[in-house]
Kinemage of the C-alpha trace (Angstrom):
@kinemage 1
@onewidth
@group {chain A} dominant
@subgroup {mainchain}
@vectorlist {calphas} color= white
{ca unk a 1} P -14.007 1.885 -10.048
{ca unk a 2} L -12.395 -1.599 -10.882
{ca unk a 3} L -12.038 -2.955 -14.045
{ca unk a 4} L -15.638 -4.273 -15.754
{ca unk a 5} L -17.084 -1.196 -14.394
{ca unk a 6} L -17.550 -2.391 -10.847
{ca unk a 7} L -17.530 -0.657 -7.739
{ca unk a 8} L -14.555 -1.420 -5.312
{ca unk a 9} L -14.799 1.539 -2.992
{ca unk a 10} L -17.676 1.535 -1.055
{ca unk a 11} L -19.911 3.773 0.815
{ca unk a 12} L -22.600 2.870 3.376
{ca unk a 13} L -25.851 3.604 2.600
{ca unk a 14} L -28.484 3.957 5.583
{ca unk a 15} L -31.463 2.460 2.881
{ca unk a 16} L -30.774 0.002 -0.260
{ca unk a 17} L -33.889 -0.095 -2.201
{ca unk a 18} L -34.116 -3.513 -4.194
{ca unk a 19} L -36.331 -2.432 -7.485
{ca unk a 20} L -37.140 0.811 -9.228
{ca unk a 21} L -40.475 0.218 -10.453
{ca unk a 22} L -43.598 2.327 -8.763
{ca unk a 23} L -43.060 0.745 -5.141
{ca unk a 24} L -38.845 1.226 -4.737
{ca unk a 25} L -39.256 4.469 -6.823
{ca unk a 26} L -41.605 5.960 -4.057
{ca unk a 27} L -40.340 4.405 -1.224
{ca unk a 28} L -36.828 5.540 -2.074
{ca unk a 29} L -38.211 9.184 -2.639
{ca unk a 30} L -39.866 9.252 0.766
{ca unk a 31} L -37.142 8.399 2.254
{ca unk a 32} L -34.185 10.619 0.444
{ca unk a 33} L -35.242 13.607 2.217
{ca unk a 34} L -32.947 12.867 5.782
{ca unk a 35} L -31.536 9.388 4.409
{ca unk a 36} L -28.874 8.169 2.410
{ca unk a 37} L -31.012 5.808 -0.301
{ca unk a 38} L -29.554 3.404 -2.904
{ca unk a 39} L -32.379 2.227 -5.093
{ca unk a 40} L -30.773 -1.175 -7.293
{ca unk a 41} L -32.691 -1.888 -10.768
{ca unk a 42} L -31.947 -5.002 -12.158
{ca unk a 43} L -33.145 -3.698 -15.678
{ca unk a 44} L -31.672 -1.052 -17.486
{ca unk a 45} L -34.392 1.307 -17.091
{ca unk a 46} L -36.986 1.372 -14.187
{ca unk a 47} L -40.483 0.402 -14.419
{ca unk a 48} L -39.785 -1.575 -16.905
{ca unk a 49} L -41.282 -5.159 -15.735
{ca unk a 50} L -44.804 -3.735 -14.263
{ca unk a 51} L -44.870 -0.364 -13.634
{ca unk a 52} L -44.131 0.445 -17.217
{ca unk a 53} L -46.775 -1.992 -18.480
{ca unk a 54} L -49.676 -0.446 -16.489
{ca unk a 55} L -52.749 0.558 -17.688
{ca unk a 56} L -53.373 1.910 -14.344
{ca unk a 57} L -56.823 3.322 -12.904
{ca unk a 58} L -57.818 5.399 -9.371
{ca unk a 59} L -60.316 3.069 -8.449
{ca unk a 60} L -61.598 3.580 -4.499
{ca unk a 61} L -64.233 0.216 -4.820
{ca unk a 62} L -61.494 -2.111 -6.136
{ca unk a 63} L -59.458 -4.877 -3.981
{ca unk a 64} L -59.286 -5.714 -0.582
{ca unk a 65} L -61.020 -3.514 2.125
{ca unk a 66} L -56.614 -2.965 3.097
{ca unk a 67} L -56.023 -1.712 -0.084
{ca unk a 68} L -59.364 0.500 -0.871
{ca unk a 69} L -58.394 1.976 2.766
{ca unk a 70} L -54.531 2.479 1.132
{ca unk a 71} L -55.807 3.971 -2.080
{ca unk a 72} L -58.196 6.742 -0.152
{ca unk a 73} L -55.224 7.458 1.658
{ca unk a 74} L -53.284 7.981 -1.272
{ca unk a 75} L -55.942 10.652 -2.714
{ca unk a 76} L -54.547 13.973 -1.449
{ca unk a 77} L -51.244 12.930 -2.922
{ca unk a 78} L -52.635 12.303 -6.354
{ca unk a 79} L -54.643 15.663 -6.713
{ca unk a 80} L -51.879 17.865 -4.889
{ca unk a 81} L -48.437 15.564 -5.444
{ca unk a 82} L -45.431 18.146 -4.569
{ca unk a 83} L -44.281 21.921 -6.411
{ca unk a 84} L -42.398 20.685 -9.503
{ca unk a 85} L -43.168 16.697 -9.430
{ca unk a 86} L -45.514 16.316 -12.767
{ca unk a 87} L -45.650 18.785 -15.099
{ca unk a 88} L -49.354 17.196 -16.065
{ca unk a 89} L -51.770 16.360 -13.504
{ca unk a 90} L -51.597 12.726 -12.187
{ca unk a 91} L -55.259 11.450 -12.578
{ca unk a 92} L -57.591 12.658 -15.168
{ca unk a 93} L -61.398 11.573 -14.932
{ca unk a 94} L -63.093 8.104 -16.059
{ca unk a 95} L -65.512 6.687 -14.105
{ca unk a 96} L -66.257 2.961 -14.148
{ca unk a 97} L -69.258 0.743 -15.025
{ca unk a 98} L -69.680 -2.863 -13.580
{ca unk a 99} L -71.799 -4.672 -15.721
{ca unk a 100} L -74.029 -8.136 -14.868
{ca unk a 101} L -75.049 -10.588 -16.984
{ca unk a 102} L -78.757 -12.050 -15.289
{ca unk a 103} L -76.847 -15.137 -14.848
{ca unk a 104} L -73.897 -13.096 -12.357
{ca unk a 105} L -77.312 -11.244 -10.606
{ca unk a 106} L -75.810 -12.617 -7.381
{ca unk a 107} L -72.157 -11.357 -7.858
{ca unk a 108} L -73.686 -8.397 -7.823
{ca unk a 109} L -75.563 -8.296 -5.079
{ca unk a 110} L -72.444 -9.507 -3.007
{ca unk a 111} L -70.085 -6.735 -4.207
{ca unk a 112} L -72.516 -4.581 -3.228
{ca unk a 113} L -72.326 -5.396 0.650
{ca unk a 114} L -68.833 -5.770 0.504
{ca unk a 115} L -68.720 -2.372 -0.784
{ca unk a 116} L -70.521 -0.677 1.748
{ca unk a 117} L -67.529 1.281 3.526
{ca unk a 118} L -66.796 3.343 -0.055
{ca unk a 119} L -68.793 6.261 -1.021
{ca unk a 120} L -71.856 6.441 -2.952
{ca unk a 121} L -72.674 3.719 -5.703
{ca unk a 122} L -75.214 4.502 -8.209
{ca unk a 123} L -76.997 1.039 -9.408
{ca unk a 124} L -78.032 1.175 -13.020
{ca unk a 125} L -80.607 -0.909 -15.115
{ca unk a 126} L -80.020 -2.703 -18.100
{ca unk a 127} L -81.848 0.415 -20.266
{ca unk a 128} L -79.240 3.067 -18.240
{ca unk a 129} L -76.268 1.461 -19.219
{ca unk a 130} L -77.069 0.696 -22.580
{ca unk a 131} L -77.576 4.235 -22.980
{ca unk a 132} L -74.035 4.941 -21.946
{ca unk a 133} L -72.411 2.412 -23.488
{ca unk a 134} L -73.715 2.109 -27.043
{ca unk a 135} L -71.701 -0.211 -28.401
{ca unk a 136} L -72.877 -2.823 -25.532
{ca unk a 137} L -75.031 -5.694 -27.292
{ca unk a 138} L -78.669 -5.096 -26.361
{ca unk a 139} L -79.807 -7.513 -23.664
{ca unk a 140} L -76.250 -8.477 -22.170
{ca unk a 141} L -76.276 -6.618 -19.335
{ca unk a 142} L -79.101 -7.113 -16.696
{ca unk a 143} L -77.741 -4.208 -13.757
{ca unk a 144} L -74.760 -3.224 -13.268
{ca unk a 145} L -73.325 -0.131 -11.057
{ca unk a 146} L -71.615 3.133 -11.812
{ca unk a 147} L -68.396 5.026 -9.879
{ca unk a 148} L -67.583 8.421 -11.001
{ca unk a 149} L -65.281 9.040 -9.156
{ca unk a 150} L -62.483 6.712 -10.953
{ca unk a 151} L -60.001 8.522 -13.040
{ca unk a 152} L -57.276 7.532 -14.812
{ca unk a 153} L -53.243 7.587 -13.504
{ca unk a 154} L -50.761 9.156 -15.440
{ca unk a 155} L -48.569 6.523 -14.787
{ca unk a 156} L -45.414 7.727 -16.451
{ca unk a 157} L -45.891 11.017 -14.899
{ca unk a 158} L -45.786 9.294 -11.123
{ca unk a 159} L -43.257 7.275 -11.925
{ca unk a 160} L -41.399 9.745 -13.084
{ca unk a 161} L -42.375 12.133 -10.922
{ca unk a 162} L -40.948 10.025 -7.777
{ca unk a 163} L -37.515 9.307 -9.294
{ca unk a 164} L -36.967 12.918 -10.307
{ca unk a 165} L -37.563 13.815 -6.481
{ca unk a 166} L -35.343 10.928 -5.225
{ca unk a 167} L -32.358 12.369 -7.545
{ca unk a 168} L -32.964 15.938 -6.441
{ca unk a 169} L -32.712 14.537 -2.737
{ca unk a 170} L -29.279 13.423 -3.540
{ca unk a 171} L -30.399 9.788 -3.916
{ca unk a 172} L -28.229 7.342 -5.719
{ca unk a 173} L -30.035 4.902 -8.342
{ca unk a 174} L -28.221 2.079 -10.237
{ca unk a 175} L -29.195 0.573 -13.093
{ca unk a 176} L -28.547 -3.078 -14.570
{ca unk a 177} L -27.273 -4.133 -11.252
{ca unk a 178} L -29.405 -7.609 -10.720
{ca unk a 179} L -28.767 -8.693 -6.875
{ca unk a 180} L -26.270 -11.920 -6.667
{ca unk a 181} L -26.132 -11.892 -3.026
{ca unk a 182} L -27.020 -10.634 -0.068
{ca unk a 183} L -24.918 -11.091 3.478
{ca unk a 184} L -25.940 -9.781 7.067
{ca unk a 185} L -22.607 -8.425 8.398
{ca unk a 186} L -22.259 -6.727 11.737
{ca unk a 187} L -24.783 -4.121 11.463
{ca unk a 188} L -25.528 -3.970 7.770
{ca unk a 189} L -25.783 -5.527 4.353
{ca unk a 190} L -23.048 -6.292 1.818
{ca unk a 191} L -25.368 -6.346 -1.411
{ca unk a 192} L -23.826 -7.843 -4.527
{ca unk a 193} L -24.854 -7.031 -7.693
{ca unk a 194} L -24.127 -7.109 -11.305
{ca unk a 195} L -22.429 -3.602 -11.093
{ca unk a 196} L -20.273 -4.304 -7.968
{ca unk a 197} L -20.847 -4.588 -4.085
{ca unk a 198} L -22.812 -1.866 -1.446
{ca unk a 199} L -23.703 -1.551 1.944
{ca unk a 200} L -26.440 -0.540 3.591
{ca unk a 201} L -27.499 -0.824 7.278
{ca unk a 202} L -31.313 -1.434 6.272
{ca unk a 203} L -32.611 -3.825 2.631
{ca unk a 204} L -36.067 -2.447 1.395
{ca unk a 205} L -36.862 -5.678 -0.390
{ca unk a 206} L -39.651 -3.212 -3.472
{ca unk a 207} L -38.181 -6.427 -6.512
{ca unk a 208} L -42.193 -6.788 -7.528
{ca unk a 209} L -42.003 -10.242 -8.645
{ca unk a 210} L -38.531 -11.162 -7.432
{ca unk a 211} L -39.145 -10.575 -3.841
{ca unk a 212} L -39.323 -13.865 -2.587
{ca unk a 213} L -36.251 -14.422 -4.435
{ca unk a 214} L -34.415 -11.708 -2.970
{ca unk a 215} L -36.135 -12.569 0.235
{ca unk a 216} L -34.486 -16.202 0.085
{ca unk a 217} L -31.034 -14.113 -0.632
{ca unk a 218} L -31.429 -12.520 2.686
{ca unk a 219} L -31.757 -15.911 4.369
{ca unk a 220} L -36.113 -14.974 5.179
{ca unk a 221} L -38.634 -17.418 5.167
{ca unk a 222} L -41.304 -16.914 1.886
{ca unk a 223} L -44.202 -15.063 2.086
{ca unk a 224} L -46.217 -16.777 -0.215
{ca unk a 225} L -45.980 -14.919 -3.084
{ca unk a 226} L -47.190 -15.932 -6.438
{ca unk a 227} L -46.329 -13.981 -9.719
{ca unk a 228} L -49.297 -13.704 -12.216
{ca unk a 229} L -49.544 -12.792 -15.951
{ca unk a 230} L -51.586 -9.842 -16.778
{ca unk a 231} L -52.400 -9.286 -20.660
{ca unk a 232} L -53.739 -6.715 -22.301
{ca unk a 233} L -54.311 -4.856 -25.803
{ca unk a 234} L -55.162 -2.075 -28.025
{ca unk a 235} L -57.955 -2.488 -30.697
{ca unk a 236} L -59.378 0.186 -33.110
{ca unk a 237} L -62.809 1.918 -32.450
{ca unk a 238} L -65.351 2.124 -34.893
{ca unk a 239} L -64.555 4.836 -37.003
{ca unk a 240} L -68.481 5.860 -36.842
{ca unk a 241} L -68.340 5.759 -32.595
{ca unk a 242} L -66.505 8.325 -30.163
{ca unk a 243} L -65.271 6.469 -27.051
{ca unk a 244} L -63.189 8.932 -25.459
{ca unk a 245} L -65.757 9.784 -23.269
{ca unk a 246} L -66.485 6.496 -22.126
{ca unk a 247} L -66.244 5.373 -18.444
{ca unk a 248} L -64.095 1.793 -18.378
{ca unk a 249} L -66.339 -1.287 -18.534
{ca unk a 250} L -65.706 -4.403 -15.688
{ca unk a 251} L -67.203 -7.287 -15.703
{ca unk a 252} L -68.714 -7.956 -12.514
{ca unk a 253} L -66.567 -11.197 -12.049
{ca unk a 254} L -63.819 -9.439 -13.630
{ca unk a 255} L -63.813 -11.891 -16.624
{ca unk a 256} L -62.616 -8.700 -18.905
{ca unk a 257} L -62.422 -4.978 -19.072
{ca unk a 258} L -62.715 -2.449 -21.459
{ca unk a 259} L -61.151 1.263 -21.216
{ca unk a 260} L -61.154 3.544 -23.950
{ca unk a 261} L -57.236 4.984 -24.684
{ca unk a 262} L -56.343 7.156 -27.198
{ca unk a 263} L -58.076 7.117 -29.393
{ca unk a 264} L -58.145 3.546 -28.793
{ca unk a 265} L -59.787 0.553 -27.028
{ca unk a 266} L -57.264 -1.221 -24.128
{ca unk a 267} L -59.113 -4.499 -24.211
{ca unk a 268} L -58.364 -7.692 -21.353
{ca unk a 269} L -59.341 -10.899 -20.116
{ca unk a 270} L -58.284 -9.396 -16.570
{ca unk a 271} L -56.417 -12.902 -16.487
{ca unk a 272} L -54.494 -14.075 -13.457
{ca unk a 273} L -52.134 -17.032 -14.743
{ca unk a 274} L -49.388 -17.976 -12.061
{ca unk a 275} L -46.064 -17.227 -13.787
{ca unk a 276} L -42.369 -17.298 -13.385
{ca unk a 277} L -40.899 -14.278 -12.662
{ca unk a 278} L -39.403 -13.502 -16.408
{ca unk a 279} L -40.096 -10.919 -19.004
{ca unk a 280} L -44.075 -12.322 -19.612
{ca unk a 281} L -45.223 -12.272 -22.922
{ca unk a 282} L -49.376 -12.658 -23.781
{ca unk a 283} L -50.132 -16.165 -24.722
{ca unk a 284} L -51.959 -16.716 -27.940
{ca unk a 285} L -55.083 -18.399 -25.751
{ca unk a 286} L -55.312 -15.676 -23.643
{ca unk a 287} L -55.683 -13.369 -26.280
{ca unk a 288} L -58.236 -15.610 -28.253
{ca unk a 289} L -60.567 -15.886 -24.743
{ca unk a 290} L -60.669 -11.793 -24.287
{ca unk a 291} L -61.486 -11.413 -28.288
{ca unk a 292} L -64.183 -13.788 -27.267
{ca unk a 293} L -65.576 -12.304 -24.126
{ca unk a 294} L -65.447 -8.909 -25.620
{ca unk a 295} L -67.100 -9.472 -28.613
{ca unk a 296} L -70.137 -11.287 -26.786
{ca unk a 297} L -70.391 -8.390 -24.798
{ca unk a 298} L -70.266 -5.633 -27.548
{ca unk a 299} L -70.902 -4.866 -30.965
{ca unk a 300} L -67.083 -5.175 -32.083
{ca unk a 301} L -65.597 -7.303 -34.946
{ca unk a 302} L -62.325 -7.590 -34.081
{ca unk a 303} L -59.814 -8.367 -36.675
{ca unk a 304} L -56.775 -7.181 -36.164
{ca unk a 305} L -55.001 -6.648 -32.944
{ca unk a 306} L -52.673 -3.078 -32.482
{ca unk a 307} L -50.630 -4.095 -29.974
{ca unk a 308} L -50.393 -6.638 -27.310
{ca unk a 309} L -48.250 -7.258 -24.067
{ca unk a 310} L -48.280 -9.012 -20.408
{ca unk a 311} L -47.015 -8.158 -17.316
{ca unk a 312} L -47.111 -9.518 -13.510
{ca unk a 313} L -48.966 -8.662 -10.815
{ca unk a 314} L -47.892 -10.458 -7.814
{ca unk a 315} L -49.756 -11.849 -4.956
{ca unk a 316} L -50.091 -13.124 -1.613
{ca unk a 317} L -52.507 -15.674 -0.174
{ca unk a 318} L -54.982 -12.522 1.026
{ca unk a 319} L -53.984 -9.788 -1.805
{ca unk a 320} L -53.093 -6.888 0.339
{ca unk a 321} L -49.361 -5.933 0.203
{ca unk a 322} L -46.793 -7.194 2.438
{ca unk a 323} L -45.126 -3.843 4.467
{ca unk a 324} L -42.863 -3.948 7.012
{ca unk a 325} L -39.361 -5.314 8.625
{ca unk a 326} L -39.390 -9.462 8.617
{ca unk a 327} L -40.194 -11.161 11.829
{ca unk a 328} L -36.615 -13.147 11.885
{ca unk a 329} L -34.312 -11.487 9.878
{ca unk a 330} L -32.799 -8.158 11.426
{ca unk a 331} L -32.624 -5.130 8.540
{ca unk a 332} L -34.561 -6.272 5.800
{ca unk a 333} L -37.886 -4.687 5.103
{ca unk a 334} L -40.929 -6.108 2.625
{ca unk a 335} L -42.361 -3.665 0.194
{ca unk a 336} L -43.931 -6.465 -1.866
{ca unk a 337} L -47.370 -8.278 -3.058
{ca unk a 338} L -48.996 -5.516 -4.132
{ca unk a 339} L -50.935 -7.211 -7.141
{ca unk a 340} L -52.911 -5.546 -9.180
{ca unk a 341} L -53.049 -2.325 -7.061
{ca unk a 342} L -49.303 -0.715 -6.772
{ca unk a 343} L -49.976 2.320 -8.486
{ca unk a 344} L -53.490 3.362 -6.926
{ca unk a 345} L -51.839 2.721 -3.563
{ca unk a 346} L -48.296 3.845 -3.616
{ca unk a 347} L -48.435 7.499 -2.546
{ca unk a 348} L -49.630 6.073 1.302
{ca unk a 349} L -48.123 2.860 1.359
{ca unk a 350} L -44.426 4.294 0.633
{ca unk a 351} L -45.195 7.194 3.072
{ca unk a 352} L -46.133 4.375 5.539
{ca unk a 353} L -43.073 2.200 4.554
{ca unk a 354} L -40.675 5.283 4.954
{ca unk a 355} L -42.158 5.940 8.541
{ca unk a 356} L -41.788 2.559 9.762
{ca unk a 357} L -37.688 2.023 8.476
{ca unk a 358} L -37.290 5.221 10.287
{ca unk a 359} L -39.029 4.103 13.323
{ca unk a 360} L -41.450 6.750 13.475
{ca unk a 361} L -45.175 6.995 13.811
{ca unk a 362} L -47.330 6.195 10.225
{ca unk a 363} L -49.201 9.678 9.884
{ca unk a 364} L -52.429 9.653 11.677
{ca unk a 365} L -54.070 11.360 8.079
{ca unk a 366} L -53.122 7.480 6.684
{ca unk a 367} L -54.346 5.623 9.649
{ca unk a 368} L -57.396 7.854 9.459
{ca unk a 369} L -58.440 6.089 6.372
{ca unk a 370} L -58.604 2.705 7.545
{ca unk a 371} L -55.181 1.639 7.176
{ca unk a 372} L -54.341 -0.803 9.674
{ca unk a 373} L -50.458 -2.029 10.117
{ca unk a 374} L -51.203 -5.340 11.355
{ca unk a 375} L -52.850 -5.941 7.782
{ca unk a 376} L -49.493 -4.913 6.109
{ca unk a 377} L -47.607 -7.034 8.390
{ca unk a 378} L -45.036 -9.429 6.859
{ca unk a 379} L -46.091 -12.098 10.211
{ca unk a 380} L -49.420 -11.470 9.995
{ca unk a 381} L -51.714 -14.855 10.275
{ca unk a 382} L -53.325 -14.669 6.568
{ca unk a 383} L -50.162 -15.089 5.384
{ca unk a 384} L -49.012 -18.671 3.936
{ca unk a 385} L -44.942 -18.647 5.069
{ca unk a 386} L -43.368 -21.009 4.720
{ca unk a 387} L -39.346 -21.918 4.403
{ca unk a 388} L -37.524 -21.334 0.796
């Protein structure tokens, strides 16, 4: 070590992995196995931008018809994950209710048909779901639909769970070391960080909200992507009503949700406000609109607000993730844009990432599912890319 802390003798890595939340975490545990893995966090403890602020949900009917055929590929993993990985089981069950106003009739309609490829849906009147949802105003909803088969994600346990593998693979992971720089030479990368300077021959670019940043390091044209500001919150319950066995509540247009936790009520706007990447914080409006929404929809006074908090869930112009090694520049790999959805579909998509930097075949059980590469693809035509 040199003085400051920083490394001056270096090793070469086969794989750097550029972020620690859910995506580097799992791709970097894939890979450990046969490979010699790096994984960089630019905090001082993983997770802690998006992963950690994840109020995450198994949900086969939501996103993209990419990522719903990602997150039934990630299944098996979540109800068998590997001997000794969580010491609780990963998804615990929810179910979800999508509720219409007579007024959104015709959103409802439409997510029907575009949810034809998932398994059964059953539709609901207004007198069904007021029956399991008491605290829903009477007359508010006009139909909605029900999904039972939605659970929740221990998300600390996955996260976890993935590191704890990539350490007992022999996988190095360093903390607080924020990438400065990033230089193509010969046949690999000198990375420089906060903590000193490594080489690897192959850049897994997993930095969540960063990546176009780090992508611009490398010298790769943008993919598009555009950071946006999540909030959520905890209210109390009633202390005369039980929620615990409540399915979560959508919004058909996703104007807010409402999932019981705790003990609890995790209350949101389901906001998407373009952002900077930075350490997001909820903005008072935000918070005003989802007191709003939620108390038109159910019989809550809310007064006083537990806790609140943001984070970013980043996008790109069609929503399904970005996987794969860039077009133009040789070594560096895109793990990125997985928006609202990184949890639900990283058990697949970091198998599928692992396969590919390897250059091996994705396993047929993924592609079975629907999975198709050429939607991953960082070149792929949907995708607005333009120059830095």
């Amino acid at each position: 070590m040199g003085s400051g802390g920083k490394v001056t003798e270096r090793k070469l890595y086969n794989v750097a992995v550029i972020g620690a939340g859910i995506a580097g975490a799992s791709a970097a545990a894939e890979l450990s196995d046969d490979t010699a893995v790096l994984l960089l966090e630019m905090e001082n403890h993983p997770g802690y931008h998006s992963t950690g602020r994840s109020a995450a949900m198994f949900v086969d009917t939501y996103g993209p018809a990419p990522v719903r055929a990602l997150t039934r590929a990630s299944s098996s993993f979540f109800d068998n994950p590997p001997p000794g990985f969580a010491d609780v089981p990963l998804l615990t069950d929810r179910g979800v209710i999508m509720i219409a106003r007579r007024d959104q009739l015709g959103s409802l309609d439409q997510l029907m048909v575009d949810l034809s490829d998932t398994g059964k849906l059953d539709l609901l009147t207004a007198a069904e779901i007021e029956a399991r949802l008491p605290l829903l105003r009477k007359g508010y909803a006009a139909a909605g639909f029900a999904n039972d088969r939605v659970r929740d994600i221990d998300v600390h346990a996955l996260h976890q769970g993935y590191l704890r593998m990539f350490r007992s693979n022999g996988g190095d992971i360093k903390s607080a070391s924020e990438v400065q720089a990033l230089e193509r030479v010969a046949d690999h990368w000198l990375i420089t960080t906060k903590t000193g300077v490594y080489e690897a021959e192959t850049v897994i670019n997993a930095a969540g909200a960063w990546a176009d940043r780090i992508g611009a390091l490398a010298g790769t044209a943008s993919i598009g992507l555009i950071p946006k500001r999540r909030t959520a919150m905890i209210i109390a319950t009633p202390d005369d009503v039980r929620t615990d066995e409540w399915p979560m509540v959508i919004d058909i247009d996703e104007l807010f949700y409402l999932k019981p936790d705790a003990g609890k009520l995790l209350i949101s706007p389901a906001d998407e406000t373009a952002a900077t990447p930075s350490d997001v914080q909820p903005d008072e409006i935000d918070i005003a609109i989802c007191v709003d929404r939620i108390e038109r929809a159910f019989d809550l006074s809310i007064r006083r607000i537990e806790n609140k908090w943001a984070g970013l869930r980043s996008f790109v112009a069609d929503k399904c993730p970005v996987c794969g090694f860039d077009q133009e520049v040789p070594g560096f790999f895109w793990l990125a844009g997985q928006g609202g959805y990184g949890i639900q579909t990283a058990p697949a998509l970091a198998k599928a990432a692992a396969h590919l930097v390897r250059r091996r075949a994705v396993p047929p059980e993924i592609l079975e599912e629907g999975v198709s590469l050429a939607d991953l693809a960082p070149g792929r035509d949907s995708l607005t890319v333009k120059p830095h």
